[in-house]
Residue, then its C-alpha position, 0 to 999 in steps of 0.5 A: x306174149x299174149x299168144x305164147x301164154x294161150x291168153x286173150x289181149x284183155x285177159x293179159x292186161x286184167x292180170x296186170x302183166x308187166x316186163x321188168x329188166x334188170x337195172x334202172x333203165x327198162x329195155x323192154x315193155x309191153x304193147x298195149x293195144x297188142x300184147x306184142x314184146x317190143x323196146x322201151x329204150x334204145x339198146x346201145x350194145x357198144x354201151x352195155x357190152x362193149x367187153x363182152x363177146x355175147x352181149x343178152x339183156x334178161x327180162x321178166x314177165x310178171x303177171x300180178x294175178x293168178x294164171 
């Protein structure tokens, strides 16, 4: 994430960067030590989709500083 934003693994950190899915359960999150995108939570697609042919769990990146 760090890298697609052209920012340095501190300078993603000191802006107070975040991933928020939508819902309770937080899918997702942000590696400290790499700025690496990685699951927070087991993903059971059976679960979460089980009616739907194209099964997506959407996410957000929200950076609390100026970019």
């Amino acid at each position: 994430v760090a890298k697609d934003l052209g920012l340095q693994l501190p300078a993603l950190r000191d802006r107070g960067a975040r991933v928020v899915s939508e819902g309770r359960t937080q899918y997702f999150a942000l590696h400290g030590k790499t700025g690496h995108l990685v699951t927070a939570e087991r993903i059971d697609r059976e679960q979460l989709c089980r009616l739907v042919d194209k099964c997506v769990l959407r996410c957000e990146l929200i950076v609390e500083a100026e970019m």
